[in-house]
N, C-alpha and C positions, 0 to 999 in steps of 0.2 A: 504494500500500500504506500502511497507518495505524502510526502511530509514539505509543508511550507511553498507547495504548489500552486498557481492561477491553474485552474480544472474546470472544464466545461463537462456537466452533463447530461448528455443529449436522450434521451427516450424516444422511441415512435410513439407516436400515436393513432396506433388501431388499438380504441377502449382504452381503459384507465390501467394496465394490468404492467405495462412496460414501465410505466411513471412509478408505481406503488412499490414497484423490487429495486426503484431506486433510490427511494427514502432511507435504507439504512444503510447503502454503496453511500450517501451523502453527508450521513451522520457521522460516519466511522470517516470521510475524509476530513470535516470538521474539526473533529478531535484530534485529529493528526496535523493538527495549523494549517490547513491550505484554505486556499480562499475559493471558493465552491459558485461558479454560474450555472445559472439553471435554462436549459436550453427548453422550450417550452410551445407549445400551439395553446388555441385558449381551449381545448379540449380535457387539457391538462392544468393549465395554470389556476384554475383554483384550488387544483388540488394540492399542490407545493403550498400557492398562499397558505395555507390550513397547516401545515408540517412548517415551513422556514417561509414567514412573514416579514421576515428582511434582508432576505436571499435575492439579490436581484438576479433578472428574470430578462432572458434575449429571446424573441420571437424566432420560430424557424418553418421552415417551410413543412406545411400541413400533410400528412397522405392522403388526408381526407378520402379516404376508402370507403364506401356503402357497399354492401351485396345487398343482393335482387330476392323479393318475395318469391320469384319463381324459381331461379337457375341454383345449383350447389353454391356453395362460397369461392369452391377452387375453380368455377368456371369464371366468376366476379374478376377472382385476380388475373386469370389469364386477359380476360378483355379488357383489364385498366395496366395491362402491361404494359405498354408504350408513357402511360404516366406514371408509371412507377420508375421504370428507368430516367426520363425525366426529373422524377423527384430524385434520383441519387445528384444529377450534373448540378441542382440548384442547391444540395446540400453542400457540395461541394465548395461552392461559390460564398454560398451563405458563411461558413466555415472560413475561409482563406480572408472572408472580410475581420472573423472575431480577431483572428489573429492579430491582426491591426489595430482596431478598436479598444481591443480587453487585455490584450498580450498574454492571450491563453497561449499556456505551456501544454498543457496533457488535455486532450480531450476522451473523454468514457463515451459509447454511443452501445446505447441501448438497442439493437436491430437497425441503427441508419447506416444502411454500407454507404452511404455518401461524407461521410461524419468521419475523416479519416483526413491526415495532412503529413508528408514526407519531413516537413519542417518540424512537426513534435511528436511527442510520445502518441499513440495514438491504437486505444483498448478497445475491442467487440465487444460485446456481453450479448449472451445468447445462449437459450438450451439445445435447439436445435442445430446440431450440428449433421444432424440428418432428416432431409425433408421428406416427410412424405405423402405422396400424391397419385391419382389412379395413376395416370399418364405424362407422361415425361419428363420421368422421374431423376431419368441419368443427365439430362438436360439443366433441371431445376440445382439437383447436387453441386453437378459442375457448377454453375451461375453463382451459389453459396459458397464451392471453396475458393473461385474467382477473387471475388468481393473480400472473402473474409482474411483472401493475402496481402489483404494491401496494411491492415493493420499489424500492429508491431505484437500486440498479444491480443488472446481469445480468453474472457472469464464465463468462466460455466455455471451456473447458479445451481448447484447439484452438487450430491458428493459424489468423491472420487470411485469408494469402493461399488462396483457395480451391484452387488446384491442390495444396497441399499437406496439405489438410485430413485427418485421421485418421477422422471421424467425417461424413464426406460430406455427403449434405444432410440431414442431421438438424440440425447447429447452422446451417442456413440458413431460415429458415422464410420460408414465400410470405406473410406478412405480417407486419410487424417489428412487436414490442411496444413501449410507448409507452415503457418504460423504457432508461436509454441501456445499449447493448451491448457490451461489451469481450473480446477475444481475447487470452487471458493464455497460450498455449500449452500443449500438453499438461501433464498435472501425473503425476507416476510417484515412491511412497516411495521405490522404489530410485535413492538417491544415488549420481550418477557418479561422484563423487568417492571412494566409498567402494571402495578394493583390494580383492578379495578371490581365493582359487582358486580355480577350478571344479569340482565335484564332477561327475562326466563317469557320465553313463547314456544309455542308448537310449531312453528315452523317459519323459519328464516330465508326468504329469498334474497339471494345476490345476483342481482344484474351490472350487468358488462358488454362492451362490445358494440360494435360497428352496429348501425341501423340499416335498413328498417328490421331486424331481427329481433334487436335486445326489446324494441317494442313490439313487436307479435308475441314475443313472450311473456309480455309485464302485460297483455292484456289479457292474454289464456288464463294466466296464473290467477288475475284478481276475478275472471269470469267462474273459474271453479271454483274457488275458496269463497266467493263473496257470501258473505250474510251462512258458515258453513258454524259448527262449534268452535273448532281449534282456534287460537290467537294466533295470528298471525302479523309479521314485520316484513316490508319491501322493501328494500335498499334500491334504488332506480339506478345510480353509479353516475347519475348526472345529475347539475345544477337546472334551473328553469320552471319548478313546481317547487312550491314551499310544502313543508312538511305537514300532510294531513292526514286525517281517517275518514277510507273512503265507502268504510261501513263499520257497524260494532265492534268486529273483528279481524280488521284488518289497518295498519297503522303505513305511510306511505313516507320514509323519508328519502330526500333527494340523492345529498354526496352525506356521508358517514365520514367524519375523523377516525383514526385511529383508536382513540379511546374506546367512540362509542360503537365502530366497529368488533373492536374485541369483546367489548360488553354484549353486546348483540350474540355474537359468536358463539363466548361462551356459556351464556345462559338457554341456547338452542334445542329442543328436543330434536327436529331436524332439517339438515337445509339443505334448501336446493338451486343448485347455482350451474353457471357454465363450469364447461373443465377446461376452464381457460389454467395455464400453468402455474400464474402469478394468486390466482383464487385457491389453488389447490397448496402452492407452498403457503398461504395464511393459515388455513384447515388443518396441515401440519404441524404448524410451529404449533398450536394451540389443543393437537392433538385429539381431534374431532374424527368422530369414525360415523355417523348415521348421518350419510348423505347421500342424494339422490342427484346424477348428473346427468345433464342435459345438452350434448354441447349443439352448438349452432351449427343446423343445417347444410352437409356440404365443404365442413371445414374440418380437415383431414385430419390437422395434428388434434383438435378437439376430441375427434372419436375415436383416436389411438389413445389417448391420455384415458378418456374416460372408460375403454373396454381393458386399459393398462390398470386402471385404481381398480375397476369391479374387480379384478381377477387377483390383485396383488395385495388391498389394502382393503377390501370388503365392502366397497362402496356400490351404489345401486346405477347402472345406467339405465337411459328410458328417452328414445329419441323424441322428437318435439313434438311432432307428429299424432304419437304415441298417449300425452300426456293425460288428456281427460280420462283415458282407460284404464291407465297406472294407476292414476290418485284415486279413482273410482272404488276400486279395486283393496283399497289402505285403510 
């Protein structure tokens, strides 16, 4: 870890999930004196605000990613591929400017393979170090060890030992990138250290994730639950609706801090959320087993994670699709 550093830390943004594994990659360079930028779209920036409220904060160019009500998620990205490449050249640019502006030394880039400069230190983070997709697959692989040699090292948010791995063989790829690899262990905002009570319901939704999906899901979920016995809590994962209840039993808040996420968390009988990676190392650290995952339509490393935790960690999958028949059925 670097000491007495200017650090820029960059996350993507598809959903809040890249931003949130980097609250404690932020904290821990804090404590180590460096002077911490927060590389940010406003997708994410209130979410920092709420964690480091004095942290200044540099705009960066958006993925602004949506998948389609109709098509898989993996077919989305294939036809915003030409703007995604794009978005690496403008990260690029955007980057070569901080240099100048901030006289960032080291920048961290959470999934931006554009987010890399020969003039400084310059870290990946990512679980994926193998993609996987119905179709072209050896293509995609290639395109990720491409990108991920330009940087100087690879952090892995997982541990080393394979039996214990979170993210199974996705951070093992069938052929290792020429850049050196490092297993830093999961990473999870919610601080162990941090006491709190548990706010105790029946069942905790966590939503995340690109639209229009995370809402088809947040309207299934309150259509079957609504006006039902169980208590129920919605975490939305986004700003824009203030905190209500949107019947006797069902309480809706917007963005959750850390606190009151881990409150939430741990007072849960059970929760059911995407198998987004960064949702599941929270569920971890806090050592949560009666969960129900759902992940988003179409989106491959989702329902390898999530048929990875059924099989590994005892957790429940149940595609979207599926859901009225599941819950029906409990």
């Amino acid at each position: 870890m670097f000491s007495g550093k200017t650090i820029l830390v960059a996350p993507l943004d598809w959903g809040l999930g890249h931003a949130t594994r980097c609250v404690p990659l932020i904290r821990q360079l804090l404590k180590n004196g460096n002077k911490v930028i927060i590389g940010c779209t406003p997708v994410s920036a209130d979410l920092f605000k709420r964690y480091f409220p004095t942290l200044l904060q540099v705009e960066l160019p958006s993925a602004n990613l949506k998948y389609s009500v109709l098509l898989p998620a993996w077919v989305s990205v294939i036809l915003r591929l030409p703007s995604l490449l794009r978005l690496v050249q403008l990260e690029k640019k955007c980057l070569a400017a901080l240099l100048v502006s901030h006289k960032v030394e080291v920048v961290i880039s959470d999934n931006r393979y554009g987010m890399f400069s020969p003039q400084i230190h310059s870290v990946f983070v990512t679980h994926q170090l193998q993609i996987r997709t119905p179709f072209f697959k050896r293509v995609a692989n290639y395109m990720n060890r491409h990108y991920i040699s330009c940087f100087n090292e690879v952090w892995v948010p997982d541990f080393q030992e394979t039996k214990k791995r979170l993210s199974g063989e996705l951070s093992e790829p069938e052929k290792k990138p020429n850049t050196p690899v490092k297993y830093i262990g999961p990473l999870s905002a919610l601080d162990d250290s941090l006491q709190v009570l548990p706010e105790f319901c029946d069942c905790l939704f966590l939503l995340s994730g690109p639209e229009p999906q995370r809402t088809l899901l947040e309207t299934e979920l309150l259509k079957i639950f609504n006006n039902t016995a169980r208590k129920c809590t919605l975490v939305r994962g986004k700003e824009g609706v203030p905190d209500h209840a949107v019947s006797n039993n069902i309480r809706v808040i917007g963005l959750a801090d850390g606190t009151l996420l881990k409150s939430l968390i741990l007072g849960a009988e059970l929760i059911v959320c995407r198998s987004g990676y960064s949702t599941l190392m929270d569920l971890h650290q806090l050592r949560k087993q009666n969960m129900v995952l759902i992940p988003t339509p179409g989106q491959t490393e989702q329902e390898y994670l999530a048929r990875y935790w059924a099989r590994r960690f005892g957790a429940e999958m149940c595609e979207q699709h599926c859901i009225s028949d599941f819950f029906r059925t409990r």
